[in-house]
C-alpha positions as CSV (number, residue, x, y, z in Angstrom):
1,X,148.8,89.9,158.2
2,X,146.3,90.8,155.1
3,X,143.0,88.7,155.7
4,X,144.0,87.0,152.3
5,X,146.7,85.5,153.5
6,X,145.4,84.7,157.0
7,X,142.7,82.2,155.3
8,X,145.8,80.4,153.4
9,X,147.2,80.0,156.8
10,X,143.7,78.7,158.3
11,X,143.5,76.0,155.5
12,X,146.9,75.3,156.1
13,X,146.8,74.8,159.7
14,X,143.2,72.5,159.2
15,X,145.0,70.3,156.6
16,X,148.0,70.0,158.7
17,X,146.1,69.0,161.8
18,X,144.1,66.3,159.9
19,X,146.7,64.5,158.3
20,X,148.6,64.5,162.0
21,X,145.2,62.3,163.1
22,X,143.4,64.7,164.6
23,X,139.7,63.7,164.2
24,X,138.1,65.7,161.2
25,X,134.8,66.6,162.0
26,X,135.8,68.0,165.3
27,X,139.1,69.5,163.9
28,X,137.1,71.6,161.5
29,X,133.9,72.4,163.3
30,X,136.3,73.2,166.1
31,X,139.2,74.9,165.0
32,X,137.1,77.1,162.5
33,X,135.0,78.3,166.0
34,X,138.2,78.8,167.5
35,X,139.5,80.8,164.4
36,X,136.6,82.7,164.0
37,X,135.9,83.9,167.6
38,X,139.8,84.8,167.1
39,X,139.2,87.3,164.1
40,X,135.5,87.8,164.3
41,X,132.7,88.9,166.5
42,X,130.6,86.4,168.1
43,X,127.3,87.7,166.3
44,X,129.3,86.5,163.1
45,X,128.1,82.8,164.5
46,X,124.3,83.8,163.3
47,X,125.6,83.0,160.1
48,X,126.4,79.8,161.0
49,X,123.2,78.5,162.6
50,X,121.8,79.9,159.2
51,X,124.1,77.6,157.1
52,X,123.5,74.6,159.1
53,X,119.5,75.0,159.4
54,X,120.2,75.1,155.6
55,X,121.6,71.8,155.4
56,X,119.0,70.5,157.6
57,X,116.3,71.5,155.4
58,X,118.5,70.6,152.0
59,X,116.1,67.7,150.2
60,X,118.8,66.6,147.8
61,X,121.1,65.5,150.8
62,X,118.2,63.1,152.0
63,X,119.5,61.2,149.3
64,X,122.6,60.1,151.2
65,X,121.3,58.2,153.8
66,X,119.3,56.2,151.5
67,X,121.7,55.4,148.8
68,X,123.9,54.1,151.8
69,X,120.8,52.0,153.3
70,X,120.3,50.6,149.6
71,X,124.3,49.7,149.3
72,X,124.3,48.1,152.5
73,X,121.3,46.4,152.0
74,X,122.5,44.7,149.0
75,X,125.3,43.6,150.6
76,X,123.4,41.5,152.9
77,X,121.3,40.1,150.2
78,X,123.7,37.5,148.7
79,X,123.0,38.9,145.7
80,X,126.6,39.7,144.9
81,X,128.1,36.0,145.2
82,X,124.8,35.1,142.3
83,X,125.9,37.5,140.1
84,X,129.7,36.9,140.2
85,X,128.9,33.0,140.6
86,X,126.8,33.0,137.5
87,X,128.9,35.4,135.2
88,X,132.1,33.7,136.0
89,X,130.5,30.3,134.7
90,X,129.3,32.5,131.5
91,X,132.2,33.7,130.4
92,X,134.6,31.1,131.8
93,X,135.4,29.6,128.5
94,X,137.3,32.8,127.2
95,X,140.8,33.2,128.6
96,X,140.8,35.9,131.5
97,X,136.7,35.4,131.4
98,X,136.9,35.4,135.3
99,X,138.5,38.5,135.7
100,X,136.1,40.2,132.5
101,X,132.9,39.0,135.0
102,X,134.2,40.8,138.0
103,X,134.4,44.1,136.3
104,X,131.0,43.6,134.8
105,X,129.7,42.4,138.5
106,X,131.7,45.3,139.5
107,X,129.8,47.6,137.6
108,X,126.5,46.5,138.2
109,X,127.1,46.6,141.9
110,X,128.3,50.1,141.2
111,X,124.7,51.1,139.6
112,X,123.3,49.1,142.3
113,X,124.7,50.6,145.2
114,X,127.4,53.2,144.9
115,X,129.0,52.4,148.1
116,X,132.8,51.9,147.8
117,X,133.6,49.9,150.9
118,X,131.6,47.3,150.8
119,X,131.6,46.5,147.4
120,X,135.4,46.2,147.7
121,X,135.2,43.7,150.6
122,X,132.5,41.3,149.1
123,X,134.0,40.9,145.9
124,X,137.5,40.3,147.5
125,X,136.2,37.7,149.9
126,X,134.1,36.0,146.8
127,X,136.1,36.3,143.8
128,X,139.7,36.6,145.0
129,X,140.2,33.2,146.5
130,X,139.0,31.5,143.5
131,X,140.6,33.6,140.8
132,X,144.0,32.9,143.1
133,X,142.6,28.6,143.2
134,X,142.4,28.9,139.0
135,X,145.8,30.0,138.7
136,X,145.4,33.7,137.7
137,X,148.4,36.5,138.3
138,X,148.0,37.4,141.5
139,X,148.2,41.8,140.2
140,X,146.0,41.0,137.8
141,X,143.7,39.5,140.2
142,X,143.9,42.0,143.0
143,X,144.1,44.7,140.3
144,X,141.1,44.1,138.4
145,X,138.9,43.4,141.8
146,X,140.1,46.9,143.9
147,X,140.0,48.9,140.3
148,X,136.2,47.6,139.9
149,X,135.3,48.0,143.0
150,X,135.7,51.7,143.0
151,X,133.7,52.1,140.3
152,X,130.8,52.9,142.9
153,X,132.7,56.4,142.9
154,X,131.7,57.4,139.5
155,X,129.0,55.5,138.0
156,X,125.7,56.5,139.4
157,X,124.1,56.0,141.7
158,X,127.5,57.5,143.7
159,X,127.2,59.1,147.2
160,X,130.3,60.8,145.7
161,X,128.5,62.9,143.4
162,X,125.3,63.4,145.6
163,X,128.4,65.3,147.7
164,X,129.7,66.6,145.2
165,X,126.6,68.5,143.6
166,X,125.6,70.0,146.9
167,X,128.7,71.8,146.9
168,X,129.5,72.5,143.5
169,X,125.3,73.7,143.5
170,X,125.0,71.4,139.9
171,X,121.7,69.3,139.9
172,X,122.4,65.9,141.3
173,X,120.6,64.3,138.2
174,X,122.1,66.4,135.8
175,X,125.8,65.1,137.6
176,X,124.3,61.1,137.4
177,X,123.5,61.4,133.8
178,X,126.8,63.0,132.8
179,X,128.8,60.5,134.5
180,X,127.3,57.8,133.0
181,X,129.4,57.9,129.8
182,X,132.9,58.1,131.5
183,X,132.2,55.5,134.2
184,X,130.6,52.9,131.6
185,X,133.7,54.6,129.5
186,X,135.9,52.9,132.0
187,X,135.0,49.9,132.5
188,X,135.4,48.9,128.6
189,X,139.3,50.3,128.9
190,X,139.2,48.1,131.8
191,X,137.5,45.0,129.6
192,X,140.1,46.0,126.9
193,X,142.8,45.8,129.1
194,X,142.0,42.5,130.8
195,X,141.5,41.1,127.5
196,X,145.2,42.2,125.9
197,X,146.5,40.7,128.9
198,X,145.3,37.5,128.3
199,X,145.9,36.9,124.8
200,X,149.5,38.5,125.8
201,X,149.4,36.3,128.6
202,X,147.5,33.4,128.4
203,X,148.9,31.2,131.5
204,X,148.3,34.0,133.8
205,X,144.5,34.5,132.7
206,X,143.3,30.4,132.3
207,X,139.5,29.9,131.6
208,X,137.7,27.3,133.5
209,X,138.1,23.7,133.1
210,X,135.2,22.5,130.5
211,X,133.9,20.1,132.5
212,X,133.3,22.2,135.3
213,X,131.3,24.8,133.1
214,X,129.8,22.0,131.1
215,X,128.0,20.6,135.1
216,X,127.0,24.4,135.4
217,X,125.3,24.5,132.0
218,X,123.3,21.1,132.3
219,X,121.6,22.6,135.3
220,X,118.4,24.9,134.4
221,X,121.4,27.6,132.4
222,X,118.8,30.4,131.6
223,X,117.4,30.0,135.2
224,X,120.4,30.5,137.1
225,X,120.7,34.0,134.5
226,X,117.3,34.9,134.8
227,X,117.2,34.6,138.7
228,X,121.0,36.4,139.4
229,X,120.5,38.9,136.6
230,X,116.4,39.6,136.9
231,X,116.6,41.6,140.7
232,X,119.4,43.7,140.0
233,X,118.7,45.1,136.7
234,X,115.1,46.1,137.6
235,X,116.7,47.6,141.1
236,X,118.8,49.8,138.8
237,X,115.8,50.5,135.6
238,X,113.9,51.6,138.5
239,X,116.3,54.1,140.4
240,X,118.6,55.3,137.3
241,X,115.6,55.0,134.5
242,X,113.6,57.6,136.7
243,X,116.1,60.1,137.4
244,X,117.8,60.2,134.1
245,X,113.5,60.5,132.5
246,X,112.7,63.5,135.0
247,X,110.2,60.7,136.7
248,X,111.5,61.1,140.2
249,X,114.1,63.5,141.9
250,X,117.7,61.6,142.9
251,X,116.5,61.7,146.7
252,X,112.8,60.3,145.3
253,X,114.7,57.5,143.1
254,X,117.2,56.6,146.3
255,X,113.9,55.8,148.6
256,X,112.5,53.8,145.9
257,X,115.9,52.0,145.6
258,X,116.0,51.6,149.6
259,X,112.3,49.7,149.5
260,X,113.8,47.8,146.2
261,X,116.9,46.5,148.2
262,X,115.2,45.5,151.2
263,X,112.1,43.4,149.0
264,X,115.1,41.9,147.3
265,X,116.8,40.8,150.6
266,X,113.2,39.6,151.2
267,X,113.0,37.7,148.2
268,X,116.3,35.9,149.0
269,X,115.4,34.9,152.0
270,X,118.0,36.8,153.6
271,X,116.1,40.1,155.8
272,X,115.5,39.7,158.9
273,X,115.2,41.6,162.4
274,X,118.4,41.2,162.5
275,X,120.1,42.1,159.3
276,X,117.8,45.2,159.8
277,X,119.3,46.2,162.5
278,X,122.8,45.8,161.2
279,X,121.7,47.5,157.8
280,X,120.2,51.0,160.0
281,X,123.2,50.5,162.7
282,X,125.8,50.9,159.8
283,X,123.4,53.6,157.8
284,X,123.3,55.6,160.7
285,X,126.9,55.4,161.6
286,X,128.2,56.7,158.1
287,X,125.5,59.1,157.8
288,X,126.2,60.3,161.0
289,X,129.6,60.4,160.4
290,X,128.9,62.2,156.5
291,X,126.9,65.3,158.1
292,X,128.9,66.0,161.1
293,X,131.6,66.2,159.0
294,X,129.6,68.9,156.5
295,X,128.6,70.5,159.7
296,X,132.1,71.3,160.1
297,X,133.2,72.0,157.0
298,X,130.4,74.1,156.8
299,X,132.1,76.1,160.0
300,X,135.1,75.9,158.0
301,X,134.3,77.5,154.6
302,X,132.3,80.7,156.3
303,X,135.5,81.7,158.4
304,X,137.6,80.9,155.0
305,X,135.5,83.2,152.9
306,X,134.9,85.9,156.2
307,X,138.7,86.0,155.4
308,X,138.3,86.1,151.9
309,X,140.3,83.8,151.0
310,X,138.5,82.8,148.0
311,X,139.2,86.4,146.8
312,X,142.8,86.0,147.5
313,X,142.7,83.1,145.5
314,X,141.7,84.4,142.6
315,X,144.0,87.6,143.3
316,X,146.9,84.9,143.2
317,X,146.0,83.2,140.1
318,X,145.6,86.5,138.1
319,X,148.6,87.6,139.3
320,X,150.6,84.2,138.1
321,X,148.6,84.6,135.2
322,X,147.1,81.0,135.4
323,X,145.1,80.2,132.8
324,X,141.8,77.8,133.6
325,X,143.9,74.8,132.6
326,X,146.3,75.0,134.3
327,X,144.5,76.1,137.5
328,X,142.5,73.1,136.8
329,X,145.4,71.0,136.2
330,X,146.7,72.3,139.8
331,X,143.5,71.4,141.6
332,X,143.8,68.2,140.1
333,X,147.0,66.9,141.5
334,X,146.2,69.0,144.7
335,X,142.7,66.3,145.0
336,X,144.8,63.1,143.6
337,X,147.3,63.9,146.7
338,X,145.1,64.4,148.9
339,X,143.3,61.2,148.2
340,X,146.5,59.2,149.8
341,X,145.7,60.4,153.1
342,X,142.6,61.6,153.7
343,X,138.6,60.4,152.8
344,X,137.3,61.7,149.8
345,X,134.4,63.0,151.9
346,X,137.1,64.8,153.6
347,X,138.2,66.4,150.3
348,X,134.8,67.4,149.2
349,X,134.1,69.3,151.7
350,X,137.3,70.7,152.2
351,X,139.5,71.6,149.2
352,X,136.2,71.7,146.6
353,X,134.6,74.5,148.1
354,X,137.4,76.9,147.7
355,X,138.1,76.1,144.9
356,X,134.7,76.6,143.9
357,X,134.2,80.3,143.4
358,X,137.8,80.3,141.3
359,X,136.2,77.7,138.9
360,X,132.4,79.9,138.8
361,X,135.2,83.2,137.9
362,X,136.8,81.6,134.9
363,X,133.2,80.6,133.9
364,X,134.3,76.9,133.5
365,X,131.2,74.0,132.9
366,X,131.1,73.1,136.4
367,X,129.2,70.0,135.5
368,X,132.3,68.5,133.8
369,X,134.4,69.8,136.8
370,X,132.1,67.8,139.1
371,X,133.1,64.5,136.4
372,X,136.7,65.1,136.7
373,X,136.9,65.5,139.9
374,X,134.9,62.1,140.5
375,X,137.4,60.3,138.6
376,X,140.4,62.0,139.9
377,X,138.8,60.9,143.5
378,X,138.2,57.9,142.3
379,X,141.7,57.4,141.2
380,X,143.1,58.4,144.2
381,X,141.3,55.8,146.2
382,X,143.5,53.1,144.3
383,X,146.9,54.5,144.1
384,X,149.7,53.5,146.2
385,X,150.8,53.7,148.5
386,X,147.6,54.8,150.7
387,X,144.6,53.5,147.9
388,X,142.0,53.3,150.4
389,X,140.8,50.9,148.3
390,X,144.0,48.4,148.3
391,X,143.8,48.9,152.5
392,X,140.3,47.0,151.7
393,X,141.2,44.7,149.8
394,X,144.4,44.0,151.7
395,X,142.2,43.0,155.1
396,X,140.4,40.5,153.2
397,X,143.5,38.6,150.7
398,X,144.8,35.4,151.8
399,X,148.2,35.2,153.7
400,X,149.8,34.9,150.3
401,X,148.6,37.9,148.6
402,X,151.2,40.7,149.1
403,X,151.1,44.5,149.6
404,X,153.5,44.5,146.6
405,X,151.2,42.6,144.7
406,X,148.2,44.8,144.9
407,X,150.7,47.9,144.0
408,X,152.2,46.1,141.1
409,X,148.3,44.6,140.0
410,X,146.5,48.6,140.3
411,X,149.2,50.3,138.4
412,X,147.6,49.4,135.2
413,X,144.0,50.6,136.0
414,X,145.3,54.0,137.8
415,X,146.9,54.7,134.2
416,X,143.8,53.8,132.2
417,X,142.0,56.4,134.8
418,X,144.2,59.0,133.9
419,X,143.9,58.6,129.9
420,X,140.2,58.6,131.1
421,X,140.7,61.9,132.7
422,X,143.2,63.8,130.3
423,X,140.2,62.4,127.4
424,X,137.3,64.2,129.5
425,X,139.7,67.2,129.4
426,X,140.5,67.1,125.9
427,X,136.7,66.1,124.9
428,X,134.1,67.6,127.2
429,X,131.3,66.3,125.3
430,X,132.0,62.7,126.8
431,X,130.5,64.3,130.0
432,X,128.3,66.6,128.7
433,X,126.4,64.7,125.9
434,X,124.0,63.0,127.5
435,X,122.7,65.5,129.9
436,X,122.1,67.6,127.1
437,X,120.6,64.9,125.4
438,X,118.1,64.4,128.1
439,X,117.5,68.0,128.6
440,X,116.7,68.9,125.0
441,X,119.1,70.6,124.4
């Protein structure tokens, strides 16, 4: 068998073995060792030690651990229930008002933390149960809380795209400042959406009794604003304003952002020993858990390309004469697929980097390759059956909230992602525009 072809079969094999449950950072670290001792020399291994002292000394991934510290952090604070507390009250006199303040919460959780998981969880266990108690649909309800939640994927700061620009080799900053624009893109189709619903709809979307909102208001109003709204907008000023002015690197804005979240635990009254050491437990775990997995994948992509498969990759696309689109468009759905079953850290490390070289040949941006493919993960974390996100949301519902109901609620907000997606292709410049706007350029 040509060396081509044996790569395909080695891909193959590592997929197949990963979505039978075989544990991936082992599956790939080991399989790929196994493969390559197989086909290759052991002296090829130098190469390896190389690549993975490379990691070790790569500052931009330094980021990772503390954007996850921040996120988690934050979660401890309270923070989240103040914000969704005191923007529900805000906007509780407009029909659907409720659900409009969990997507903005959503989003400014998203700028604050960037980590999915959690966001998903604490807005379900705050907002669901009362969204449910004021009589809204229950798929619009679980809908609009696992769509918003996710938007940690693509607005910055996102782990996701920390990932991503390490193996695509695009500037980290320059990836935050392009995504701004599609991921604050989304959430007004998602506003726009929620709000034709409830004119459409208007018993499914109620606003809050008067009276209730009229006790809120009598009590200090601008305080309550100031106080839920005053912490989180200076966290993210602070991380996002420096990275997106050239002040500070994404790894130097991500430790300013880990002191920010833990002095705003502080100032709630909420950090102690013990939060801290559930805050660095749970860092350490999915950090742990993020760089054994590159370790492997690392393994992984040197036997794939000591095959050349990425060669024979490119020999099979100009021999099925695929144009960039449609090799893109292929890549695509390969990634959205994928997303059912397996971790989109999974998926970055796996499919992205050999696709990579393909992409670099056919001289496509790779900066608004990285911004497609953070949506199209994104989008993939909230479609059904296997939305990673709905499984989060899911463990948290009441007894009454169906699966059905969370498949029937996302279906809306998987379709607006995809209009987001085929817009970015169509129109470039909605990802490129402001990193050229910053640059100069």
């Amino acid at each position: 068998m040509e060396s081509g072809a044996l790569a395909i079969l080695f891909f193959v094999l590592i997929f197949g073995l990963i979505l039978f449950g075989f544990p991936v950072a082992f599956t790939l670290g080991g399989f790929s060792v196994l493969f390559g001792l197989i086909f290759f020399d052991i002296d090829f291994f130098y190469l390896l030690a190389l690549r993975i002292y490379g990691i070790m000394n790569n500052y931009v991934l330094l980021a990772v651990p503390l954007f996850v510290y921040m996120g988690i952090m934050l979660e401890k604070s309270g923070i989240a229930e103040r914000l969704l507390d005191t923007m529900a009250m805000l906007l509780g006199s407009l029909r659907g008002g409720l659900a409009v303040s969990v997507v903005l919460v959503g989003a400014l959780l998203a700028a604050s933390t960037g980590v999915v998981g959690a966001t998903v969880i604490t807005m379900g266990l705050i907002s669901l149960p009362t969204m449910l108690r004021r009589g809204y649909d229950v798929g619009l309800a679980t809908g609009t809380i696992a769509a918003s939640g996710t938007l940690g994927q693509i607005i910055p700061p996102s782990v996701v795209l920390v990932l991503l620009g390490s193996v695509l080799n695009v500037p980290v900053g320059k990836l935050f400042s392009a995504a701004f624009v599609p991921g604050f893109g989304l959430v007004a189709l998602y506003l726009l959406y929620i709000i034709i619903f409830a004119l459409l709809f208007p018993t499914m979307a109620p606003p809050i009794p008067a009276a209730e909102l009229k006790a809120f208001r009598a009590k200090g109003l601008w305080r309550k604003v100031f106080i839920a709204f005053f912490l989180p907008t200076i966290l993210i000023v602070s991380v996002l304003g420096s990275i997106f002015f050239g002040i500070a690197s994404p790894t130097e804005a991500a430790a300013i952002g880990a002191l920010g979240a833990s002095l705003m635990t502080l100032a709630q009254g909420k950090l102690s020993f013990k939060v801290l050491q559930e805050v660095m437990q749970e860092t350490t775990h999915i950090t742990t858990m993020v760089f054994i997995i590159l370790v492997g994948a690392t393994s992984f992509s040197l036997i794939f390309r000591g095959l050349k498969g990425d060669d024979y990759i490119i020999h099979l696309i100009e021999t099925a004469q695929l144009s960039p689109y449609a090799f893109l468009a292929l890549v695509m759905l390969i990634m959205f697929v994928a997303g059912f079953f397996i971790d989109f850290i999974e998926i970055v490390f796996i499919i992205v980097p050999v696709v990579v070289p393909t992409f670099v040949a056919m001289k496509l941006d790779m900066l608004w390759i990285g911004i497609l493919m953070a949506i199209n993960l994104q989008t993939s974390f909230l479609t059904p059956p296997f939305g990673f996100a709905l499984f989060y949301l899911k463990g948290v519902a009441p007894p009454e909230v169906k699966t059905t109901h969370l498949y029937k609620g996302i279906i809306p907000f998987v379709i607006i992602q995809l209009l987001l997606v085929i817009l970015i292709v169509i129109f470039p410049k909605i990802a490129t525009w402001l990193p050229q706007i910053l640059s100069g350029k």
